[in-house]
N, CA, C and O of each residue as an XYZ file, in Angstrom:
248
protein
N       0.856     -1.174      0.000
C       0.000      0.000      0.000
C       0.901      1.236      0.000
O       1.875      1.287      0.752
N       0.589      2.235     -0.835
C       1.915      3.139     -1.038
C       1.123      4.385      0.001
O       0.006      4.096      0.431
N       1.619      5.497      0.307
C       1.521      6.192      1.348
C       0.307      7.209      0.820
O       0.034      8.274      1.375
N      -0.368      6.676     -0.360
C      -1.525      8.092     -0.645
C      -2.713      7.217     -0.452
O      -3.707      7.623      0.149
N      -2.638      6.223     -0.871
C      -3.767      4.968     -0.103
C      -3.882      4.980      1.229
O      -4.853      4.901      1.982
N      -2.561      5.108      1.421
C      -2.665      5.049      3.331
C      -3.364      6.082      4.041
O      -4.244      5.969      4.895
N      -2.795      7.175      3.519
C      -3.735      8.436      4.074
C      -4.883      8.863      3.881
O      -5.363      9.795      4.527
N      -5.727      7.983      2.587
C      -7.059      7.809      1.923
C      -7.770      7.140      3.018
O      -8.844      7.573      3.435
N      -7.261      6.211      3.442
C      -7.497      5.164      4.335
C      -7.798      5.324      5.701
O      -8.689      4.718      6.297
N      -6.964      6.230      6.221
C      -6.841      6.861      7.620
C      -7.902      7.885      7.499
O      -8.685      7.875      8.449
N      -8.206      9.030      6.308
C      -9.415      9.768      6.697
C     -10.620      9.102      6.597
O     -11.567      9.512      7.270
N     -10.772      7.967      5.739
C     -12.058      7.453      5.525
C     -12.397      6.663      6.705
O     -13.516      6.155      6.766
N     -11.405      6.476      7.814
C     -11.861      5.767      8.745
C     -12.414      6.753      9.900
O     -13.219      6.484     10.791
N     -11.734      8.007      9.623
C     -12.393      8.962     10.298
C     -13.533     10.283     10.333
O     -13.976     11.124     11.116
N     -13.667      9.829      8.909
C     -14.413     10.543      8.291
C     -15.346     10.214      7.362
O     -15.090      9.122      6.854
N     -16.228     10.677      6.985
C     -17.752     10.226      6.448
C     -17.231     10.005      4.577
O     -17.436      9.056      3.820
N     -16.611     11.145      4.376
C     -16.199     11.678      3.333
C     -15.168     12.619      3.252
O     -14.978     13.337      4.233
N     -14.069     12.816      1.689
C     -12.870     13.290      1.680
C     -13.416     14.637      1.756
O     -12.711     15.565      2.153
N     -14.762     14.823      1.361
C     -14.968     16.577      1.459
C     -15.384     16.847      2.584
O     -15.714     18.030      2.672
N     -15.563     16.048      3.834
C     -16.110     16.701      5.297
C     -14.767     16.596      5.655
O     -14.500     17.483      6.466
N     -13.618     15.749      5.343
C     -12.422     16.047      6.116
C     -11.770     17.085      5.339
O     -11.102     17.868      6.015
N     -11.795     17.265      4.215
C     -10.979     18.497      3.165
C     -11.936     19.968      4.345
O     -11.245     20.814      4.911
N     -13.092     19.966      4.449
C     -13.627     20.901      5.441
C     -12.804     20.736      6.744
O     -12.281     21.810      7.043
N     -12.590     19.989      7.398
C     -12.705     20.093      8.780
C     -11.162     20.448      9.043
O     -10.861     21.192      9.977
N     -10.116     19.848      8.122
C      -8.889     20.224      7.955
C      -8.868     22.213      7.281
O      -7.965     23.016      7.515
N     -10.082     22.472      6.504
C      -9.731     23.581      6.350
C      -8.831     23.926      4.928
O      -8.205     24.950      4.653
N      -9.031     22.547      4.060
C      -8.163     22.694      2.711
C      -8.934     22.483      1.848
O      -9.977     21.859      2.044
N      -8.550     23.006      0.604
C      -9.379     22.918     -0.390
C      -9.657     21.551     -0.700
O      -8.831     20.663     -0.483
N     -10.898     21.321     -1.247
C     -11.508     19.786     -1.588
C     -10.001     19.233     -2.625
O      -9.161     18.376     -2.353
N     -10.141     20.233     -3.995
C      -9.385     20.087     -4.874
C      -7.730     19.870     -4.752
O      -7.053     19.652     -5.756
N      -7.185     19.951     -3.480
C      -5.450     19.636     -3.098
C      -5.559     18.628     -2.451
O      -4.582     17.894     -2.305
N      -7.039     18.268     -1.777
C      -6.935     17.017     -1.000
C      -6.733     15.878     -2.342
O      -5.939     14.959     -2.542
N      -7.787     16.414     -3.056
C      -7.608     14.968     -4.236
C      -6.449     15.170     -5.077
O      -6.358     14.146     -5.755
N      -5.588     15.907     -5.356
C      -4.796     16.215     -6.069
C      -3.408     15.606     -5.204
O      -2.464     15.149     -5.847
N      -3.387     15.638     -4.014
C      -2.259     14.993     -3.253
C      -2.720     13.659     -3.568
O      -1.869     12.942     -4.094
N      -3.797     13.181     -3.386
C      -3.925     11.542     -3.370
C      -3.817     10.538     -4.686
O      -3.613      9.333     -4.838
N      -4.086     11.781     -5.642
C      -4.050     11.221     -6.867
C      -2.365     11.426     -7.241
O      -1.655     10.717     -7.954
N      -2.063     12.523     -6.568
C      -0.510     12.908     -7.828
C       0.545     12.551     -6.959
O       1.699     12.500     -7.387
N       0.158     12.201     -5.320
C       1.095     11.987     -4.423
C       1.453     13.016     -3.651
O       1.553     14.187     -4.016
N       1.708     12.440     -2.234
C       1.920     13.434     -1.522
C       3.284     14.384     -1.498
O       3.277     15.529     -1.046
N       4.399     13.761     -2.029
C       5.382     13.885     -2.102
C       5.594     15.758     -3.135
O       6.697     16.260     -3.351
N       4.239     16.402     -3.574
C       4.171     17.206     -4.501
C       3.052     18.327     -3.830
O       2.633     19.375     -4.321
N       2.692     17.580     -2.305
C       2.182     18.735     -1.558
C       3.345     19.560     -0.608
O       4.418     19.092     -0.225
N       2.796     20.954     -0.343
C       3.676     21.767      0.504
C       3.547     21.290      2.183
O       2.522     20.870      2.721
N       4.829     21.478      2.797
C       4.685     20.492      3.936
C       3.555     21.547      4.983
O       2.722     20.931      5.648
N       3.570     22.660      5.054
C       2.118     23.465      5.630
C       0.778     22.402      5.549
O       0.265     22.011      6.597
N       0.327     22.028      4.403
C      -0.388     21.124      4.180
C      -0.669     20.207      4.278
O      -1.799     19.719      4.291
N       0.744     19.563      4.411
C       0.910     17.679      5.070
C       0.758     18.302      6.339
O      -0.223     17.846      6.928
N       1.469     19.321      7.081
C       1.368     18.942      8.811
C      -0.577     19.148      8.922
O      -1.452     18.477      9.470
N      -0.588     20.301      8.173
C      -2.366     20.409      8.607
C      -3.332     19.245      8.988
O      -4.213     19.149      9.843
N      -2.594     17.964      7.554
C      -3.805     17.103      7.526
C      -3.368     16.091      8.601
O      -4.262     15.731      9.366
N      -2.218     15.607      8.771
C      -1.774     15.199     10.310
C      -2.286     16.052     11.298
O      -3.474     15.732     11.347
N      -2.175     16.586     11.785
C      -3.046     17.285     13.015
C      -3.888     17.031     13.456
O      -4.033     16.606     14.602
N      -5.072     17.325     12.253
C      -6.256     16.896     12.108
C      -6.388     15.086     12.312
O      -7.144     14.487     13.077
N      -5.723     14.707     11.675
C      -5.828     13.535     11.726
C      -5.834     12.576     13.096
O      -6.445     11.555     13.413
N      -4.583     13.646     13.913
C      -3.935     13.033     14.797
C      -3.063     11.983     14.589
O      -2.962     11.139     15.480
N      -2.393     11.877     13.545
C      -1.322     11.020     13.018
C       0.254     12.174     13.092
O       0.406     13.378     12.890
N       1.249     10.981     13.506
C       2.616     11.479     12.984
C       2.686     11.172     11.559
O       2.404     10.227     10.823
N       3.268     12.573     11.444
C       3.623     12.687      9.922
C       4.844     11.231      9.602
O       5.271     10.843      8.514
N       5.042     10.872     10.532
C       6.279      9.436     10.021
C       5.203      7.931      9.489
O       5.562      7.061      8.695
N       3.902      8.005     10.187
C       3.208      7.529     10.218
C       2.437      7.409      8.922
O       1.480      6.635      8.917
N       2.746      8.104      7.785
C       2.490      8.490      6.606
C       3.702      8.267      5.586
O       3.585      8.599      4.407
């Protein structure tokens, strides 16, 4: 499982849907799917820590 599945994985377990967590994190719908589709490795790290936070995950954990 490569690390954009994983984090697909981790909000859907916490969340209803990627657009109530793209809300609740406070990021646009459109970067949430754009990290998962293009990889995270091409988001700004402001953005990775956000969705860890939220998540309550270490970012190593990803």
């Amino acid at each position: 499982m490569n690390r954009e599945q994983k984090l697909r994985n981790i909000i859907l377990d916490k969340y209803i849907s990627l657009r109530k967590f793209a809300n609740a994190a406070e990021i646009p719908y459109s970067t949430l799917t754009t990290i998962l589709e293009r990889g995270i490795a091409g988001a700004s790290f402001d953005t990775v820590i956000k969705i860890c936070r939220v998540l309550e995950v270490d970012p190593k954990e990803i």
